[in-house]
N, C-alpha and C positions, 0 to 999 in steps of 0.2 A: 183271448185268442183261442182257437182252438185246437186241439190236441191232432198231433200230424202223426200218421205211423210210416212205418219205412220199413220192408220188407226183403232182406237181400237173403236171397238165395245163393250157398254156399257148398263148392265143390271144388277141392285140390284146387286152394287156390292161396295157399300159405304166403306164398313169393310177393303177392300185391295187397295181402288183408287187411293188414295193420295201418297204410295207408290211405285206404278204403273208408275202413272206421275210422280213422282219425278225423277223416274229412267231414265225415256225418255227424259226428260228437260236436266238431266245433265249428260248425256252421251256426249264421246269428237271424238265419233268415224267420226262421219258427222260433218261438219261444219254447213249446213245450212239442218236442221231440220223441215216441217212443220207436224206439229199432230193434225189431224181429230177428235174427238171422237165423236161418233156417239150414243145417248140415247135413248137406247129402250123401252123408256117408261117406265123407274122405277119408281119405287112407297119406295124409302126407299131416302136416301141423296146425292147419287149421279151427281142428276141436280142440287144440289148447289156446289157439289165440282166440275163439268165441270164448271160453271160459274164461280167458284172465280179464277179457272188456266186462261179460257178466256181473264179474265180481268188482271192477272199478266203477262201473255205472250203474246206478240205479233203474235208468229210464230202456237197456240193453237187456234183451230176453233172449236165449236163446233157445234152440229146439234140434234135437236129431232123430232126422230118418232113421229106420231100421236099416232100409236096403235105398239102392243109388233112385232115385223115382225122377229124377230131369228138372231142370228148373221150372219148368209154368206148372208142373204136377207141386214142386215146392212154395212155392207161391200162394 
């Protein structure tokens, strides 16, 4: 099967994240799953919940913007 990537674009969005990821983690639809998440520069708790999935999941990359750049520019 082949490799599905998933790209979420992420801004102050701490309050809904972890729910988010979770959903994506364990979905059974794909077998081999890679997810992107891309920070745009939040300013609330989000770059720590990208970094604690980072480091619990293998197949979880994550990436930060310098400055706030919009989501289809994060994408």
């Amino acid at each position: 099967m082949a490799l599905v990537t998933i790209a979420v674009p992420v801004y102050n969005v701490g309050k809904y994240l972890e729910q988010c990821l979770d959903s994506i983690v364990n979905q059974t639809v794909f077998a081999d799953v890679e997810l992107l998440l891309v920070d745009d520069n939040s300013t609330d708790n989000s770059s720590k919940i990208i970094n604690e999935y980072c480091c619990r999941y293998s197949n979880v990359i994550g990436f930060k913007n310098r400055r706030n750049l919009g989501s289809s520019e994060s994408r």
